[in-house]
C-alpha positions in Angstrom: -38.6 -49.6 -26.6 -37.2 -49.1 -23.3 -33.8 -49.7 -24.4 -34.5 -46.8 -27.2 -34.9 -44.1 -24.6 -32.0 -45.2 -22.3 -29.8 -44.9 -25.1 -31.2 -41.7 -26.6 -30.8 -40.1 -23.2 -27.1 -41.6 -22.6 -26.6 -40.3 -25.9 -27.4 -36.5 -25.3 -26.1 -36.6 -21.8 -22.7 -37.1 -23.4 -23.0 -35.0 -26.1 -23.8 -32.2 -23.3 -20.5 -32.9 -21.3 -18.7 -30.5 -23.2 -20.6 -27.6 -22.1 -20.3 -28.8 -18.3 -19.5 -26.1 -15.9 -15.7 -25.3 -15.7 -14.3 -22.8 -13.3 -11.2 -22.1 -15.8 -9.0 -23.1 -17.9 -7.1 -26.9 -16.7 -3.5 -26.7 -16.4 -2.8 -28.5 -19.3 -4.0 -25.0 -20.7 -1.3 -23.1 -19.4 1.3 -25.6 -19.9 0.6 -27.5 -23.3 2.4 -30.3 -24.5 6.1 -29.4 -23.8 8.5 -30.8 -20.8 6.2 -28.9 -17.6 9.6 -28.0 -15.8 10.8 -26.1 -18.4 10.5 -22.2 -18.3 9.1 -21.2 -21.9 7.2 -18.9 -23.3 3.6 -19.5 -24.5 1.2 -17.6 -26.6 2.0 -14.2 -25.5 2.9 -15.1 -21.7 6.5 -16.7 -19.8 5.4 -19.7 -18.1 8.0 -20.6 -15.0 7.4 -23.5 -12.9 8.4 -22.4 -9.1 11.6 -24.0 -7.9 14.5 -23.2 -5.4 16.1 -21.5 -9.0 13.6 -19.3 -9.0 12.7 -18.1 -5.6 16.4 -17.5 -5.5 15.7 -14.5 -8.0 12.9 -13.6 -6.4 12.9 -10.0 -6.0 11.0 -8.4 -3.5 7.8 -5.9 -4.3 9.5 -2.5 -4.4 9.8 -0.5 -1.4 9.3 3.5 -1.8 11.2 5.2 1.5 10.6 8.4 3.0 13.9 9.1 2.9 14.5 9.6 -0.3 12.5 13.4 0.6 13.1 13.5 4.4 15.6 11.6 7.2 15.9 11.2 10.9 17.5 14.5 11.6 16.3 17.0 13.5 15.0 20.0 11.2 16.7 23.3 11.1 14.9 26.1 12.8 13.2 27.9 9.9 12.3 30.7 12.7 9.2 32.9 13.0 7.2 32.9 9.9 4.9 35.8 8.5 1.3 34.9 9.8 2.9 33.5 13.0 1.5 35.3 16.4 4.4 36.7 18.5 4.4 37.8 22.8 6.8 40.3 23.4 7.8 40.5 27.0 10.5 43.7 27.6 12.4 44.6 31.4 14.2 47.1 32.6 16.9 47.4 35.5 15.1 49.8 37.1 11.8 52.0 38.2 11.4 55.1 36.4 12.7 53.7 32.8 10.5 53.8 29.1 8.3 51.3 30.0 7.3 51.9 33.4 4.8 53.9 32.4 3.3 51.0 30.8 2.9 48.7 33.2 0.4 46.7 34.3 0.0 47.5 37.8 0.0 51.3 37.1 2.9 51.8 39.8 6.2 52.3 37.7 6.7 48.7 37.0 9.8 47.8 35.8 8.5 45.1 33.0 6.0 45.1 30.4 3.9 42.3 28.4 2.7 43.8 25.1 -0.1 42.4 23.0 0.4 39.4 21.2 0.8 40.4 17.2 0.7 39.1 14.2 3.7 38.8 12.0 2.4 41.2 9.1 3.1 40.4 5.4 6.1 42.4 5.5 7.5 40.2 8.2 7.8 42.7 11.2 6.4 43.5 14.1 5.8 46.8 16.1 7.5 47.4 19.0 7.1 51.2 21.3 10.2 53.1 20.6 11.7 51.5 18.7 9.3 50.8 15.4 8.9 48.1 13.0 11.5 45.4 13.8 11.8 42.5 11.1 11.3 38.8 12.5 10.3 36.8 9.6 12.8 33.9 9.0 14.9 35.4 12.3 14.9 32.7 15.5 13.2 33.7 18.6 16.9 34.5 19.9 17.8 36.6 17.1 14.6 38.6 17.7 15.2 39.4 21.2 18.3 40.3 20.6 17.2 43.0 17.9 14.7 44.7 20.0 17.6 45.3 22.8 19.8 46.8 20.4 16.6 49.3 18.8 16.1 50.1 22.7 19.4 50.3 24.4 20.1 54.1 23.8 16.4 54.5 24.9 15.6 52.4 28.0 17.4 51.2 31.0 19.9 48.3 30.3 16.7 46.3 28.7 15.9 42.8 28.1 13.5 41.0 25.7 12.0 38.2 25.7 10.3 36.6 22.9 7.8 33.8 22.4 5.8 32.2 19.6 2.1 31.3 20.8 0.8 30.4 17.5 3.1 29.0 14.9 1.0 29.4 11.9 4.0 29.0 9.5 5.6 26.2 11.2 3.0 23.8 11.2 2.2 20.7 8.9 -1.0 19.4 7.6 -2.3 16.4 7.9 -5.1 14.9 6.2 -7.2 12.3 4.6 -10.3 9.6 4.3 -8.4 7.2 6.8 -7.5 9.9 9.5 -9.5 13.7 11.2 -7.6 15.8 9.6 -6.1 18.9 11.5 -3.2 21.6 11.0 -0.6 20.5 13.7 1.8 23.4 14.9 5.7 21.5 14.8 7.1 22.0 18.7 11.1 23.5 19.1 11.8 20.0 19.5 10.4 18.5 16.3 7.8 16.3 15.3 7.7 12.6 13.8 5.7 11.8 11.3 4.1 8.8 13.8 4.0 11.3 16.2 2.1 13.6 13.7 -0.5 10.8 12.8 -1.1 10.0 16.9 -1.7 13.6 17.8 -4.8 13.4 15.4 -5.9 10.2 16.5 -4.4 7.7 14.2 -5.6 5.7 11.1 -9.4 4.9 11.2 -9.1 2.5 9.1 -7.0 -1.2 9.7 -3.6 -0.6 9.3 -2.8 -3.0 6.5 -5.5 -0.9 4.1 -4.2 2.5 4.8 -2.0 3.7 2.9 0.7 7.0 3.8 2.2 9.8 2.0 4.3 12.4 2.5 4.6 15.3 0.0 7.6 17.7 0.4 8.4 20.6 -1.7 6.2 18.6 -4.8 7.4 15.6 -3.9 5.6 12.5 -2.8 6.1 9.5 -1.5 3.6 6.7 -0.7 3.8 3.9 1.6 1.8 1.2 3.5 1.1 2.8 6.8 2.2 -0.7 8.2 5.8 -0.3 6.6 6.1 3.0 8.1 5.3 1.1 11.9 7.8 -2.1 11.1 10.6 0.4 9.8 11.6 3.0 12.2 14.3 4.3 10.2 11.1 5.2 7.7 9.7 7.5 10.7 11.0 10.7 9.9 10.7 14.5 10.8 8.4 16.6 9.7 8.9 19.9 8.2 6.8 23.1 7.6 4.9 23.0 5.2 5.0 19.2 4.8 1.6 17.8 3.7 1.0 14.5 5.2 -1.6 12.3 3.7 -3.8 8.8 5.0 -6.0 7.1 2.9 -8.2 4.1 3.2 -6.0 1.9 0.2 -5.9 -1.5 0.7 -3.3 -3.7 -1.2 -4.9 -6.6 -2.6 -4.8 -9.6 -5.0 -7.0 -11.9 -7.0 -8.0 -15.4 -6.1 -9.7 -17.5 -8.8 -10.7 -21.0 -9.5 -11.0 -24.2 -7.9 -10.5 -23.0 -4.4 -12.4 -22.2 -1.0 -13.7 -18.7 -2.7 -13.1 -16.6 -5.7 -12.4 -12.9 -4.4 -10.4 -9.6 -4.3 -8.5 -10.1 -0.9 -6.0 -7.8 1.2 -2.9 -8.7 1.7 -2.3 -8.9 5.3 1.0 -6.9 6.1 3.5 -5.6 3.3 4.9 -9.1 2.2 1.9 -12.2 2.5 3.2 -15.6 1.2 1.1 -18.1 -1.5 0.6 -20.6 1.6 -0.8 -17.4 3.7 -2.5 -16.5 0.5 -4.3 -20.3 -0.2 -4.9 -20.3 3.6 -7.1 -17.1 3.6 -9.0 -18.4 0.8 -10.1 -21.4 2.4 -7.2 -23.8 0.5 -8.0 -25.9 -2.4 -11.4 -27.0 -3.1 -11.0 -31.0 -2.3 -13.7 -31.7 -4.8 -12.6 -29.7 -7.8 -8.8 -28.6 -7.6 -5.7 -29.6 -9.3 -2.5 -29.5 -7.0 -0.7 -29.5 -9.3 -1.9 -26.8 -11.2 -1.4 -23.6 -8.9 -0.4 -20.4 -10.7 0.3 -16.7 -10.1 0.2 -14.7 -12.6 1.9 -11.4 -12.4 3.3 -8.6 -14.8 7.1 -8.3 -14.5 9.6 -5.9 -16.2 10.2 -7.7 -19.7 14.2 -6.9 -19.8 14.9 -8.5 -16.3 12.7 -11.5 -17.3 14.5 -12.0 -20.6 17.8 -11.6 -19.0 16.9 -13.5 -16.5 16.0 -16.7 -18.3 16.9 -16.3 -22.0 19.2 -19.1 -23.2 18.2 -21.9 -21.2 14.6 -21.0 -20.8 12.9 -20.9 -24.2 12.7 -24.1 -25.1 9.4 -23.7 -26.6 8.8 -24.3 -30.6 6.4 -21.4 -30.6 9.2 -19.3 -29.5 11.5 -18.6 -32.2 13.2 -15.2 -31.3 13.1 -14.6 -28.1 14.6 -10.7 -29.5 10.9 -9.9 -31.3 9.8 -9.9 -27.4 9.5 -5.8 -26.2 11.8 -5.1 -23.9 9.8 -1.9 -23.0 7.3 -2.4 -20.4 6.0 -5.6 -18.0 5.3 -9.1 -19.6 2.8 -11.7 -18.7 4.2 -13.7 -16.2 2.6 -17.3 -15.0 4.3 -19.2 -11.5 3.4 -22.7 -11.6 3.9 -24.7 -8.2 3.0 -28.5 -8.2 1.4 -28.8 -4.6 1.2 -32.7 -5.0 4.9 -32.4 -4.4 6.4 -31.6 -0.7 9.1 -29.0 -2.3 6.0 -27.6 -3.8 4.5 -27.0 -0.2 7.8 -25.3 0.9 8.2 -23.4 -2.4 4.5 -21.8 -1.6 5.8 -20.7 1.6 8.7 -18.8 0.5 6.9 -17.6 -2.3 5.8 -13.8 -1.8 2.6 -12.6 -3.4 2.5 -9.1 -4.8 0.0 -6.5 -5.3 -1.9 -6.8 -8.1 -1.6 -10.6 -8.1 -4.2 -13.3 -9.6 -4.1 -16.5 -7.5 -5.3 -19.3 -10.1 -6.3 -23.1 -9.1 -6.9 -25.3 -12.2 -9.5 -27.6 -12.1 -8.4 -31.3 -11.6 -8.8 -33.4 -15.4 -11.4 -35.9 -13.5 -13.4 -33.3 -13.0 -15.8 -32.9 -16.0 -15.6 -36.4 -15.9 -17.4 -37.4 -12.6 -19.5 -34.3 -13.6 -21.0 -36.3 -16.5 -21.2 -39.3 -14.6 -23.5 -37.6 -11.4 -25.7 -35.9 -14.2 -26.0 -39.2 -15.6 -26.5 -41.4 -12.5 -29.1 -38.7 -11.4 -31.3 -39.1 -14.2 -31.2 -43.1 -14.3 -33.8 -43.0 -11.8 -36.6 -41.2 -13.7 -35.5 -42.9 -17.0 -36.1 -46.1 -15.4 -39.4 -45.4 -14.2 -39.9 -44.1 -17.9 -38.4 -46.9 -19.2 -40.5 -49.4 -17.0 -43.9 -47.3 -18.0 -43.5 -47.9 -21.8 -42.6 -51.5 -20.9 -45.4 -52.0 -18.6 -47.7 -50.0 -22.0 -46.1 -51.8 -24.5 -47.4 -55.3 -22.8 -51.1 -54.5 -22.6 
């Protein structure tokens, strides 16, 4: 009797072992039954095992650049802009001219400071004696030199000087969820976009999940903020007008299966290798992984990847034109590095991971195995103090 329920429990702890806890497909899955070091393509995806062949194509994640809109040059002076708010200072040679009645110290000065004004809509200013004098789009120079000619049949040999106290129209704007945003006025000497972001305090959020952009004249540009630090030549002038924008967007990537954790992760800097990668998610699980079976699987540009690898790559029967593939659009792509192999080790540090990335460790083929086999060995104790109970009833 005792033998009867052994066996009927062996019997439906087996049948159960196909419906043992997986944590994703085994690499046999992605590979099938063709030669493993053979780039082919497979049920809608292009498998290509990782080797020195392949890292050698290896092209990098691409890189937008600021100075496709801006560069390092300094900016032309766009001048005094309508809105802007404009000091007028005006001497004379002598006592006793136009503006000495207007002066400050009520004694026949020889120099006068008028209000500060507005640049109206019109783009001019007023100036005693000599009317309305147009400044918009003029240099502070060019200004100056306009009110002496409007004055010089009027006053004594006079002299202007002109300043801009609030440069309203030559300012840029900078704003944001990663940064306090402010309206910056741009100095004589020009302003860097770094620059820019210091003044208002900098990124509030890490560097590595902030993201920049620059629109100019409707166009924009988008960066990691950490590219624009690495690459000076990327740190380029501002103009009027510019908007210049920081949000919290961190770059990330996938990592699934038999590994330390499963999670969405940041990559660390603009280019993060799959050793960097495995490290920050604890490395392979020692218990459940397959080193063999490491993949990333990406989404690459279909012509590049066919002309990349047709001819010698397909290989596969379940391939028979490689033409009826799209060449519009990305394809699924799947790396596969063998980390039981040293060049495996060194092809995972070479390797780069890009946004967007799933990071995939296969469970090891033991592994439902010695799952049925602990399930099992933990249930022989109460079975045998079952079994021994219908022995110990069967003999009274």
């Amino acid at each position: 009797m005792s033998h009867l329920i052994l066996s009927a429990a062996v019997a439906g702890l087996l049948s159960g072992c196909a419906v043992l806890p997986s944590v994703g497909p085994s690499s046999g899955a992605f590979v099938g039954n063709v030669d493993e070091n053979v780039v082919q393509w497979r049920n809608g995806y292009l498998l290509v095992p990782v080797d020195k062949t392949v890292l050698a194509y290896q092209q990098p994640e691409v890189r937008p650049s600021f100075r496709s809109i801006a560069n390092q040059k300094l900016p032309r002076d766009t001048g005094i802009g309508v809105g802007d708010t404009v000091q007028v200072s005006i001497f004379e040679a002598g006592v006793g001219g136009l503006f000495s009645s207007l002066g400050s110290n009520g004694q026949g000065s020889s120099s006068v400071v008028l209000p500060p004004q507005e640049v109206a809509r019109d783009g001019t200013i007023n100036i005693p004696y000599a009317g309305r004098i147009k400044v918009a789009g003029a240099t502070a120079g060019t200004v100056e030199k306009r009110i002496v000619a409007a004055l010089r049949d009027r006053a004594i040999e006079p002299q202007a000087v002109v300043t801009v106290q609030k440069g309203t129209s030559t300012s840029v704007t900078v704003t944001g969820d990663a940064v306090a945003g402010r309206t910056v006025p741009i100095p004589t000497s020009g302003l860097k976009i770094l620059d820019l972001v210091a003044s208002v305090g900098g990124p509030n959020a890490p560097i590595y999940e902030t993201a920049i952009s620059l629109t100019r004249r409707g166009q924009t540009i988008q960066m990691p903020f950490s590219e624009l630090v690495n690459t000076p030549s990327e740190n380029v002038f501002v103009e009027p007008g510019d908007v210049v924008l920081l949000t919290h967007q961190p770059r990330t990537y996938v990592a699934l299966g038999a590994t330390g954790r499963s999670a969405q992760l940041p990559l660390q800097g603009y280019e993060m290798s799959l050793a960097e990668a495995l490290a920050q998610v604890g490395g392979l699980s020692p218990n459940l992984a397959n080193p063999a079976g490491v993949f990333v699987l990406r989404r690459e540009p279909a012509r590049e990847m066919l002309a990349r690898y047709q001819g010698k790559a397909f290989k596969s029967a379940s391939l028979t034109d490689p033409k009826a593939i799209s060449l519009s659009g990305n394809i699924p792509v799947v790396y596969r590095f063998n980390l039981r192999e040293p060049s495996g080790l060194i092809y995972s540090q070479d390797f780069k991971i890009h946004t967007g990335d799933m990071l995939y460790v296969a469970t090891a083929p033991y592994v439902s195995v010695k799952q049925a086999f602990d399930a099992f060995n933990g249930s022989l104790s109460p079975l045998s103090a079952t079994a021994s109970a219908v022995s110990a009833a069967s003999s009274l």
